[in-house]
VEXGUDO-161473 format. One line per field, with one value per residue (C-alpha): residue number from 0; z, y, x. Coordinates in steps of 0.05 Angstrom, whole numbers, plus 5000, padded with zeros to 4 digits. Example, Ala and Ser with C-alpha at 12.3 -4.5 7.8 and 13.67 -1.06 7.14 Angstrom:
BEGIN
seq <- (0;1) .
Z <- (5156;5143) .
Y <- (4910;4979) .
X <- (5246;5273) .
END
This chain:
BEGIN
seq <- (0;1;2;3;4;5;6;7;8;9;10;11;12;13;14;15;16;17;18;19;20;21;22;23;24;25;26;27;28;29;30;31;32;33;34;35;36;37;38;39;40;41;42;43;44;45;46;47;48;49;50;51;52;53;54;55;56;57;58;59;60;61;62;63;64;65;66;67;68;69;70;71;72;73;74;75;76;77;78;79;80;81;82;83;84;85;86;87;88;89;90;91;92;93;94;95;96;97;98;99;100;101;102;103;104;105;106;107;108;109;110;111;112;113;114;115;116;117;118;119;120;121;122;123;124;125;126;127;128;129;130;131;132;133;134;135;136;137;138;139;140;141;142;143;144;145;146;147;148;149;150;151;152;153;154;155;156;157;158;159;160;161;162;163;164;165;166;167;168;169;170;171;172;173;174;175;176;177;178;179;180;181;182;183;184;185;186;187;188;189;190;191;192;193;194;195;196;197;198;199;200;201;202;203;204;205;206;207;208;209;210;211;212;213;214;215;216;217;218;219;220;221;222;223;224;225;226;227;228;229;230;231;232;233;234;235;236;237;238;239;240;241;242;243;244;245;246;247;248;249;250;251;252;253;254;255;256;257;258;259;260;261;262;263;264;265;266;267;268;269;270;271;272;273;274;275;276;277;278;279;280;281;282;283;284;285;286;287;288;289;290;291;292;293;294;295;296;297;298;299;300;301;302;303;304;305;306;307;308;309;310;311;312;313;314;315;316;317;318;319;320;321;322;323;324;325;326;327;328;329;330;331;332;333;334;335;336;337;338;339;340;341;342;343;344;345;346;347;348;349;350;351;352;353;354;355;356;357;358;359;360;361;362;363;364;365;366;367;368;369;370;371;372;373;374;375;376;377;378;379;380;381;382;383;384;385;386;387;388;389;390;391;392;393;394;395;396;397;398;399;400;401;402;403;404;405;406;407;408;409;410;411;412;413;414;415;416;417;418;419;420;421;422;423;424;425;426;427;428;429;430;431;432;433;434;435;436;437;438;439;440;441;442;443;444;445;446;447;448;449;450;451;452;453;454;455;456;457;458;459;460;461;462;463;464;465;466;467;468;469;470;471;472;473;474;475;476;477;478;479;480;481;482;483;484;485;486;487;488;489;490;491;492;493;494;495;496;497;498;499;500;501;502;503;504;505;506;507;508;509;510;511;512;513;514;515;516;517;518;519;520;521;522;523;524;525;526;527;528;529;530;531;532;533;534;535;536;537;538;539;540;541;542;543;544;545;546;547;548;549;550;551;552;553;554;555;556;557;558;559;560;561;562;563;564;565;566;567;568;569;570;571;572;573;574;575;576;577;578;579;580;581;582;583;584;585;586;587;588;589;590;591;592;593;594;595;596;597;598;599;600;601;602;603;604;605;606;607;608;609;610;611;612;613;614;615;616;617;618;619;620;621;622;623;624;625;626;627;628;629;630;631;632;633;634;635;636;637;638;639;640;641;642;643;644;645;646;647;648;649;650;651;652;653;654;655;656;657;658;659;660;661;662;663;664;665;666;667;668;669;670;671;672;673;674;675;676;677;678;679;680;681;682;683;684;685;686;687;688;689;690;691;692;693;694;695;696;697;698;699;700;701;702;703;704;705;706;707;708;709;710;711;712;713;714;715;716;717;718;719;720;721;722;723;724;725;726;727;728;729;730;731;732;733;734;735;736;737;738;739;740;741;742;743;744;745) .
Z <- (0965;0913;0933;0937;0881;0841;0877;0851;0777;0715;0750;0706;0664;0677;0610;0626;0618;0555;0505;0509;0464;0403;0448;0438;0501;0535;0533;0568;0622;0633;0633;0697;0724;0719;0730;0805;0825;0803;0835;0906;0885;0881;0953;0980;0948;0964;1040;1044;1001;1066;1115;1105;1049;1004;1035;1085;1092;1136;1137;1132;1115;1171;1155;1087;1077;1070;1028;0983;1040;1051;1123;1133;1119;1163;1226;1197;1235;1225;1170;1105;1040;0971;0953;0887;0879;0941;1008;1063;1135;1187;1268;1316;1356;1436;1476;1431;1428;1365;1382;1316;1320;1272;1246;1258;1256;1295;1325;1401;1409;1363;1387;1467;1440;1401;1464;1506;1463;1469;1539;1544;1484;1444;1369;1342;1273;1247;1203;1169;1136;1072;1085;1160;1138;1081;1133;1192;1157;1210;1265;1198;1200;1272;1272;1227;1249;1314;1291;1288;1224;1183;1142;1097;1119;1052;1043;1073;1107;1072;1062;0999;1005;0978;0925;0855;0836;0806;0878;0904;0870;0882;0952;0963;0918;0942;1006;0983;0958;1018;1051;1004;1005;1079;1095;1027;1041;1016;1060;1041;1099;1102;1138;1119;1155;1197;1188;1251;1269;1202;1214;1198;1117;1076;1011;0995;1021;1006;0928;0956;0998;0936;0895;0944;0951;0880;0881;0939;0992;1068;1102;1175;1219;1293;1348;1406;1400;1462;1438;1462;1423;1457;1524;1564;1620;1633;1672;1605;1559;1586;1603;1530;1507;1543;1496;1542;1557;1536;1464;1419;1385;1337;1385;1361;1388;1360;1361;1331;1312;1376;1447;1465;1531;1566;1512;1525;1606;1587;1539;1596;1643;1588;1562;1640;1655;1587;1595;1682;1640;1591;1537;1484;1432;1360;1292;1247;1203;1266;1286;1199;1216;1275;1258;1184;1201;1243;1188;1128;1102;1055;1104;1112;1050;1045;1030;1080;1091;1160;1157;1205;1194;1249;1180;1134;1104;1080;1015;0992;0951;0875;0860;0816;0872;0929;0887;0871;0941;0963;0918;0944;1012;0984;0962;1017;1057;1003;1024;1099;1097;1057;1071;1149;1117;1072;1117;1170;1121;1081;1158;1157;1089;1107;1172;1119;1075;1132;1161;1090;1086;1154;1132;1076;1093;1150;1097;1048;1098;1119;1049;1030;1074;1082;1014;1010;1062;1043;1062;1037;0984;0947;0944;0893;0833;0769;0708;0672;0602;0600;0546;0535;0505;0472;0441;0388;0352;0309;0337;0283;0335;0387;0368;0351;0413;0453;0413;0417;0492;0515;0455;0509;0564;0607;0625;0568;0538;0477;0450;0426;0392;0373;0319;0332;0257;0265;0196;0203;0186;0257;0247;0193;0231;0287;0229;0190;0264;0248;0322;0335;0394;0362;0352;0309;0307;0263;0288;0271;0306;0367;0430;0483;0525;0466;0439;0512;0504;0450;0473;0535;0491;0448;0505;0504;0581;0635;0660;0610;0618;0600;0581;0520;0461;0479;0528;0543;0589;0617;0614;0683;0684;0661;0712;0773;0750;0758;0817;0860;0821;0865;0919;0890;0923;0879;0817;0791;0794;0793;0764;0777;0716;0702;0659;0604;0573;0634;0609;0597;0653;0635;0643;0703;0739;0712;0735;0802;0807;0784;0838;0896;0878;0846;0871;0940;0939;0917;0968;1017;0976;0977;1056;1064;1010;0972;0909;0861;0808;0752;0715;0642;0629;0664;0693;0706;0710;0718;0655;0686;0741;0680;0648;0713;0717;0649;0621;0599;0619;0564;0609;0632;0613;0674;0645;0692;0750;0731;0729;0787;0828;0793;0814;0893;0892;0873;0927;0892;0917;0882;0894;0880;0840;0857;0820;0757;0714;0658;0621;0587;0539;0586;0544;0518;0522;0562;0518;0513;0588;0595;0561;0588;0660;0641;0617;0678;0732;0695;0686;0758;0777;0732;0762;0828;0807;0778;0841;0893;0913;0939;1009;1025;1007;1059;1074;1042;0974;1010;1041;0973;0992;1067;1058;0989;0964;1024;1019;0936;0944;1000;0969;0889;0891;0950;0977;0905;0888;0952;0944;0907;0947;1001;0951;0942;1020;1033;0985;1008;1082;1057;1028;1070;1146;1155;1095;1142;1183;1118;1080;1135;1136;1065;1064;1124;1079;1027;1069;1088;1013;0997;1050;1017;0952;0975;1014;0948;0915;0957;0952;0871;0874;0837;0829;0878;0827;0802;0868;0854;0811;0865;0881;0806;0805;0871;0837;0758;0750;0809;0803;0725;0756;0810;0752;0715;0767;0772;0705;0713;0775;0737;0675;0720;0763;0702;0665;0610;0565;0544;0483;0477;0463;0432;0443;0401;0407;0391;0407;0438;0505;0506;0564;0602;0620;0685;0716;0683;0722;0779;0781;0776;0830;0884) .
Y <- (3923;3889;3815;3838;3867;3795;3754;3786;3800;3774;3761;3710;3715;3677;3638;3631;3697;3710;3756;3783;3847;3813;3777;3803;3834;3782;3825;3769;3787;3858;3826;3777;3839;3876;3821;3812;3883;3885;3823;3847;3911;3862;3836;3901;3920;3859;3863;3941;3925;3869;3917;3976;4006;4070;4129;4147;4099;4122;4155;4233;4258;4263;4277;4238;4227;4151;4168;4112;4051;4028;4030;3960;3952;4011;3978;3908;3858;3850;3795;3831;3787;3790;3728;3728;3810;3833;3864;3819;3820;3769;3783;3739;3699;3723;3698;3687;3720;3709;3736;3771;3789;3832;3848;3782;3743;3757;3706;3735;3754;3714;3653;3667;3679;3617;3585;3621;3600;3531;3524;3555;3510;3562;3590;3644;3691;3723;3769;3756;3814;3781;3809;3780;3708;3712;3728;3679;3616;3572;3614;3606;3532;3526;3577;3524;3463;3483;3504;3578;3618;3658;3721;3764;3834;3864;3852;3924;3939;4001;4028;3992;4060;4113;4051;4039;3967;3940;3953;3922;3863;3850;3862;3803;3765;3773;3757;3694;3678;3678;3638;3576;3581;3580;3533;3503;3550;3606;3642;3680;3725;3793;3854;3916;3961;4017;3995;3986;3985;3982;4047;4063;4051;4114;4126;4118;4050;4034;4004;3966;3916;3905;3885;3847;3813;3811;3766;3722;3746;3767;3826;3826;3880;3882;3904;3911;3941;3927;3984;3936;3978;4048;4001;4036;3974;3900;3921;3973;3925;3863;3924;3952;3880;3860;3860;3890;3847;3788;3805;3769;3801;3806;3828;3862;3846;3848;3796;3846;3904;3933;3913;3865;3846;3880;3833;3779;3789;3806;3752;3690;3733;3758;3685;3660;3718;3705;3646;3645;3693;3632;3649;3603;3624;3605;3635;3677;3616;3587;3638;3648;3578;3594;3649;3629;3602;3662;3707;3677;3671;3609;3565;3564;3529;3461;3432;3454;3434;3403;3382;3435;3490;3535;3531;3540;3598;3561;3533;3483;3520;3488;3458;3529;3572;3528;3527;3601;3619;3572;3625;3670;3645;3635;3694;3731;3683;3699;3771;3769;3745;3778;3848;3842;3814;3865;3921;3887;3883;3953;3977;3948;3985;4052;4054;4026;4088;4134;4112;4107;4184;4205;4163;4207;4269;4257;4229;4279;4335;4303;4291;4362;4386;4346;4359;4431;4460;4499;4459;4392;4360;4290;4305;4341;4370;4326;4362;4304;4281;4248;4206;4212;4156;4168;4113;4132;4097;4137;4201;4251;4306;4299;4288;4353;4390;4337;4339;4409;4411;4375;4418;4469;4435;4472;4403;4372;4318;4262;4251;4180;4169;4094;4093;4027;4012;4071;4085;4151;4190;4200;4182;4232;4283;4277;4278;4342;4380;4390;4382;4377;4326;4285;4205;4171;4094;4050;3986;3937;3947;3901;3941;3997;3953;3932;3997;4029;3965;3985;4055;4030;3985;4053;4097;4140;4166;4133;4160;4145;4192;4150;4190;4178;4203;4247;4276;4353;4374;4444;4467;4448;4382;4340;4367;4365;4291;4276;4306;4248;4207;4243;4183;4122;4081;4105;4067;4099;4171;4190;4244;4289;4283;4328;4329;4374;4381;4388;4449;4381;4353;4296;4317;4358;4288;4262;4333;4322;4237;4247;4316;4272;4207;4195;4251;4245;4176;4176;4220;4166;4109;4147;4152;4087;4069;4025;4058;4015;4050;4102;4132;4114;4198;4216;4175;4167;4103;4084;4046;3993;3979;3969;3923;3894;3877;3844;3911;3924;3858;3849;3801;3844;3907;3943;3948;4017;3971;3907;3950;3990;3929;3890;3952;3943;3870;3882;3933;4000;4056;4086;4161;4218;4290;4333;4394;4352;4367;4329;4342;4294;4285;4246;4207;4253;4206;4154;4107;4116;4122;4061;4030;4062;4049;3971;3962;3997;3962;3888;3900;3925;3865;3821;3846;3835;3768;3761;3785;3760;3720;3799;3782;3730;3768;3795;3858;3922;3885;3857;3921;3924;3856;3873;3937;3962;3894;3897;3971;3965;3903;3933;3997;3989;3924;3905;3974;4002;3939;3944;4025;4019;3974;4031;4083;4032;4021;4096;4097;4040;4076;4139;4098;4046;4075;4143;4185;4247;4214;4173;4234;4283;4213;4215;4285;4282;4231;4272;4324;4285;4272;4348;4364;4328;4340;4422;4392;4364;4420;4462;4420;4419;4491;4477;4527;4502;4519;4442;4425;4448;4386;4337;4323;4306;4259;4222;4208;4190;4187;4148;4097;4090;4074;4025;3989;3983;3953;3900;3885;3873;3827;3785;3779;3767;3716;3677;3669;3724;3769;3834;3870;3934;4003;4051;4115;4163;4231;4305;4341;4394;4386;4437;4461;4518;4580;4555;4634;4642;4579;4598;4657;4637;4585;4636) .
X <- (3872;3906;3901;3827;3821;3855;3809;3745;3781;3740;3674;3646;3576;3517;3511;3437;3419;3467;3459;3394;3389;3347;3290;3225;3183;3140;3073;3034;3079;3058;2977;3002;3027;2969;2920;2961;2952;2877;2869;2889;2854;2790;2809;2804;2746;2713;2728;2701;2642;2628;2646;2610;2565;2594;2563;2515;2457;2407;2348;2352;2280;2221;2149;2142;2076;2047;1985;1993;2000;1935;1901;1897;1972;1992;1935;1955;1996;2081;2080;2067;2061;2029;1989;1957;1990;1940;1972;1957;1983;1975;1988;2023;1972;1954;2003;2054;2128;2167;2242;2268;2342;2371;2448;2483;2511;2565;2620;2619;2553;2510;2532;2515;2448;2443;2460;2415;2360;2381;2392;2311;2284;2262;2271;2286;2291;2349;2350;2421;2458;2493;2564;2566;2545;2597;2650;2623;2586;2595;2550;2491;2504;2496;2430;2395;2410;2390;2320;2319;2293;2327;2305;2348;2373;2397;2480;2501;2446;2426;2365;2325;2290;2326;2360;2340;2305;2370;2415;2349;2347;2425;2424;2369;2408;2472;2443;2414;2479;2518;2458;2455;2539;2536;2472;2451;2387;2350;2297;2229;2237;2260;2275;2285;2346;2317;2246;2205;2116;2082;2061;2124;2123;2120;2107;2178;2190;2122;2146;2191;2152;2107;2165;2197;2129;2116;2182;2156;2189;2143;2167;2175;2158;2156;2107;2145;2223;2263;2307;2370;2418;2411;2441;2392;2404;2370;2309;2283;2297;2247;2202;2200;2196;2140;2073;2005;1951;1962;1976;2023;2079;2138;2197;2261;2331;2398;2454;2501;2523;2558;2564;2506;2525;2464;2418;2447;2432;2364;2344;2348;2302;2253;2242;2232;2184;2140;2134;2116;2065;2036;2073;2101;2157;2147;2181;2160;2135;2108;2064;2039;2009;1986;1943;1924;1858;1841;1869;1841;1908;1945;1969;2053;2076;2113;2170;2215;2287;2276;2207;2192;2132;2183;2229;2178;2211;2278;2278;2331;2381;2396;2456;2485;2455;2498;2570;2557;2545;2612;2651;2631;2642;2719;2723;2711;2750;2818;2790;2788;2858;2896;2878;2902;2959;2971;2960;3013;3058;3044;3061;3120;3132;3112;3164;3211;3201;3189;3262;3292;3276;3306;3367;3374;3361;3414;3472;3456;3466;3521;3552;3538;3575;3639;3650;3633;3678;3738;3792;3764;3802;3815;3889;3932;3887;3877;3898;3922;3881;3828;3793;3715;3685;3614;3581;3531;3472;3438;3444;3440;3387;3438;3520;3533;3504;3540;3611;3608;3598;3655;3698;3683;3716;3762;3794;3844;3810;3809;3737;3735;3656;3640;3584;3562;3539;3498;3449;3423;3498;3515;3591;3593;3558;3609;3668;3642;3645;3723;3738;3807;3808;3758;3764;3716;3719;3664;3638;3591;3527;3544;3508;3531;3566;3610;3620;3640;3687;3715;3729;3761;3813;3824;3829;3897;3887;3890;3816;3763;3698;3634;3574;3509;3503;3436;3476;3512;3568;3575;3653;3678;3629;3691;3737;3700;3682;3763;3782;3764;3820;3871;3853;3882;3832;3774;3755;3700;3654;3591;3563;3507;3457;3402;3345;3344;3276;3239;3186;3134;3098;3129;3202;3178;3158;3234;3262;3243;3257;3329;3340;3300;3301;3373;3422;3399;3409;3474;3492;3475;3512;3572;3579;3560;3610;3560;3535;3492;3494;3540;3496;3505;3498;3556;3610;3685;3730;3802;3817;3851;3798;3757;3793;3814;3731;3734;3700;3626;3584;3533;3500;3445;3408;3439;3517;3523;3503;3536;3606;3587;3573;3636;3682;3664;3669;3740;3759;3745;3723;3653;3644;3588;3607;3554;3585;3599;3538;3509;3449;3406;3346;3289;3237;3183;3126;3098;3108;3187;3192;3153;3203;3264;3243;3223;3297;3331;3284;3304;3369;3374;3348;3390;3452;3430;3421;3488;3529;3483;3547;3577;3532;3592;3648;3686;3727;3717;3700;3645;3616;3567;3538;3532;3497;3487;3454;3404;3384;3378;3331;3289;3288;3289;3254;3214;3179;3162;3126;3082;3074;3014;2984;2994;2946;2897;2893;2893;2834;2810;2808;2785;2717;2708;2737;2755;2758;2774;2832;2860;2865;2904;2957;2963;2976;3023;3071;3059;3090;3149;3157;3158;3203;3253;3248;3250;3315;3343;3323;3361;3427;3420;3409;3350;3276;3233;3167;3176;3152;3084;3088;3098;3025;3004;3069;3049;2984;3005;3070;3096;3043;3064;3138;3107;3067;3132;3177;3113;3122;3196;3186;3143;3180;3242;3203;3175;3249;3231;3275;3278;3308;3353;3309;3328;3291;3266;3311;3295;3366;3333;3366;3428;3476;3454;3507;3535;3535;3464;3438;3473;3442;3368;3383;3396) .
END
């Protein structure tokens, strides 16, 4: 152990990052952050708003009324337009079949009918639903240049019914959109979703023609429904397609929307039997020019893309319309990428978790009770004295109650406080205590790395307890902290710290995050013999593995971790107290913790950075780089950052796929989550009524803690710094009576 412990002495700084207590925050930073995570929110949204619309979009009523329709439009043919403001409906001519297909387009199916229709030379309509050409522009390209019509089908295919005039307006034009992105067209066709005979418009849907025909647009209705989509078999759908005597008509089929396999048999037969019948096969523009003169109605109008009055609908779309509709296009490509990506690798995250809790739970248990039984021991008892080193920046609310506590000890001890230039008369606070075993030493303001230094290099003892200033010990904390010094193979102790003002919801949220999140955690470090972190509350080191380690880094924001780390790179052993207490003042406001959490999270990550050389060590000085780096990366880092991502899906799900079945899974991990914490709970002796908090936290507070860790990636990523904080303290946190807690625990 010695050798190793040489090789690794004096772990040099990283010049680069240097002293870094006086740079300002980079706020643009914590914008980038947010402006990624509402991006890939956007994705999401994006690619449900394509799938599927918000809510239930049929039709629920029966029996409404159509008293304002007039008769001729209700007897009146399936092409319903406006000219000049007046209803006007034209038929298709005797003998003549336009195929309509509705819900496409879809990559399997749509594209066997396209060539189905191509191998029997003739057209057809679609009626396009904007979402499905955004996500399949190609199959739109092909429809066109191959001489079929298209109409628009709204862009969710809801019912324009039962919507107000502004969600009608966007879905045409969102529709048109994704047409002129995908074909350089728009169309003057359209469908409406559910709609059917024109005996079928009510006095609901009734407004909605005549302002879609106020704004140009002819809507398509059908006189013959082969009813394709109930899949009643091949022979009923020709049958229920086939017009009587002779008569033309407007035939429904779909090209999408669920299995079309019995359509797709049909269609070839249907088109051979019509046509042994005399038939011909037109559009829907086709057969408007057809029957015009019969009619009385305008003739089709000109200017078509392809010179073809079977296109007459399509209009060449503007130069704006085509680059808006491209980005769109992109967009919902970006979309259609990145949330199967996401979601494969948010899986991957969630068994990550999911394993990271059975991991430990199982440690924890294991921990608890290895060290609880009656005959365990770490060797001969510690009684020797020990020095406490509190460093202290203005902390007038707090020195006293924290002198005070440790005068209490029932471990021998030297309290050694370092004002470190404090302003606010904390060294004379400490001073006019008349403590007996108190030290206090005066240095220029220089930062808590320096003035934990300096306590070190003052120390009288050979064991030097580390705690804050904000911070109270119960009697025995100091010497349960100790007793692991009986093995001379461990360097350094952890202690067990607790929040103090937890009656706010705030500290409540901290209360729980410290028992759960922390404690149990360390558990698991210590068996595995890799523990990131001594808490800067409550620690113990030998004094000359500190100074072996070149003391306090000041090169990151993280000194607890930077030592910690530093102390198992040179073959110390890092160890958990459970039993020694500590109780500390968490940040009152969300502000302060904000800035608390920012500080930890970058400074985590900066001494990462610094001993990412611990993965080649070998031997037990490299056990921290083996398995501790790893675990603190995927853990700390890498599965909090994509958490949220994991709400916004189960959201996401809950809208947009299976609100029922999304909800039971997120209250199944939720579960999981509570079980531990109760587990935790139990450990710390701790009142389970702080669980009743859990919920609220999984929804506020732990996405506040995600967003944080965001905005320390990114300022770590983009080479920014970050300033010391102090936080504001109150000194209301006090030690409880250790029998009097003990008691309300059980």
């Amino acid at each position: 152990m010695a050798s190793s412990r040489r090789r690794h002495a004096g772990v040099g700084r990283i010049g680069r990052i240097g002293r870094i207590r006086n740079q300002a925050v980079p706020r643009p930073r914590a914008v980038m952050a947010l402006l990624l995570l509402l991006g890939l929110v956007s994705m999401m949204l994006l690619d449900g708003y394509l799938r599927t619309e918000i809510g239930a979009d049929q039709r629920v009523r029966s029996g409404a009324s159509a008293d304002s329709v007039p008769d001729e439009v209700l007897d009146g043919g399936p092409f319903l337009s406006f000219p000049g403001g007046e209803a006007r409906t034209q038929s298709v001519p005797d003998r003549t079949i336009v195929l309509t297909f509705d819900d496409g387009p879809d990559p399997e199916w749509t594209e066997q009918v396209l060539d189905v229709l191509d191998e029997n030379d003739v057209p057809g309509t679609f009626f396009l639903v904007g979402s499905m050409i955004s996500r399949h522009p190609d199959v739109v390209r092909r429809m066109v240049d191959e001489g079929n019509e298209v109409g628009a089908h709204t862009f969710t295919h809801v019912d324009l019914s039962y919507q107000s005039e502004a969600r009608v307006k966007r879905e045409i034009a969102q529709t048109q959109l994704a047409l002129a992105g995908a074909a350089g067209i728009t169309t003057t066709l359209f469908r409406a979703p559910y709609s059917s005979t024109n005996d079928a418009i009510d006095d609901y849907s009734w407004p909605v023609y005549q302002r879609l025909g106020a704004m140009g647009y002819t809507s398509v209705f059908i006189d013959t429904d082969s009813e394709d989509w109930q899949l009643p078999g091949v022979s009923k759908i020709i049958r229920w397609a086939t017009p009587k005597s002779g008569k033309g008509a407007s035939v429904l089929f779909h090209d999408a929307g669920g299995d079309r396999s019995e359509t797709l048999a049909a269609l070839p037969a249907y088109i051979k039997k019509m046509k042994a019948k005399g038939y011909t096969f037109t559009t829907v523009s086709g057969a408007q020019r057809q029957s015009a003169p019969d009619d009385g109605a305008a003739a089709a109008p000109s200017g078509t893309t392809a010179g073809d009055a079977e296109q007459a609908a399509h209009r060449p779309a503007d130069t704006v319309t085509r680059w808006e509709g491209r980005a769109l296009l992109a967009a919902v490509a970006v979309a259609e990428w990145t949330v199967p990506g996401l979601a494969v690798l948010l899986a991957v995250v969630g068994v990550a978790v999911i394993g990271r809790f059975g991991l430990m739970l199982l440690l924890a248990r294991r921990h608890h009770r290895q060290r609880n039984r009656r005959r365990f021991s770490w060797g001969p008892e510690v009684t020797e004295p020990v020095t406490v080193v509190v460093p202290a920046y203005n902390e007038k609310e707090c020195i006293a109650a924290t002198l005070n506590s440790l005068a209490a000890s029932t471990h021998p001890i030297e309290i050694l406080v370092v004002d470190d230039g404090s302003t606010d008369g904390t060294a004379e606070i400490a001073e006019s205590l008349g403590l007996a075993n108190v030290r206090v030493v005066r240095q220029e303001n220089a930062g808590k790395s320096a003035a934990l230094n300096h306590g070190v290099r003052r120390a009288r003892h050979g064991i030097v307890v580390m705690m804050d200033g904000d911070t109270v010990f119960e009697p025995d904390t100091v010497h349960h902290l100790v007793q692991p010094f009986a093995d001379p193979g461990v360097g350094a102790v952890a202690g067990n710290a607790k929040v103090g003002n937890r009656s706010t919801v705030i500290g409540a949220w901290q209360h729980i995050e410290y028992v759960m999140g922390f404690n149990l955690d360390r558990r698991m470090y210590d068996l595995l013999r890799c523990m990131p972190t001594i808490p800067g509350a409550i620690g113990a080191f030998r004094r000359e593995a500190v100074l072996e380690v070149g003391g306090m880094s000041e090169d990151t924001l993280a000194e607890d971790t930077d030592i910690t780390i530093a102390l198992h790179r040179s073959g110390w052993r890092v160890v958990y107290a459970e039993h020694a207490r500590a109780w500390t003042e968490a940040p009152a406001s969300l502000g302060q913790l904000w800035r608390q959490r920012y500080r930890w999270s970058y400074g985590t990550m900066q001494a990462l950075w610094k001993h990412r050389g611990s993965v080649t060590d070998r031997g037990p000085s490299g056990r921290f780089g083996r398995v501790g780096m790893p675990l603190v990366v995927l853990f700390q880092i890498v599965t909090p950052v994509f958490a949220p991502l994991i709400d916004v899906f189960t959201l996401y799900a809950m809208l947009f796929v299976d609100f029922r079945a999304s909800l039971l899974a997120w209250l199944a991990v939720l579960g999981v989550q509570l079980f531990c914490a109760a587990y935790a709970f139990r450990l710390d002796r701790e009142k389970y009524r702080y669980l009743l908090m859990l919920p609220l936290q999984q929804l506020a507070y732990r996405q506040l803690m995600y967003l944080v860790l965001i905005h320390s990636c990114v300022t770590a990523a983009t080479g920014g710094r970050l300033r010391w904080q102090k936080l504001k303290r109150t000194g209301e946190v006090g030690a409880p009576d250790p029998a009097a807690a003990r008691s309300e625990a059980r």
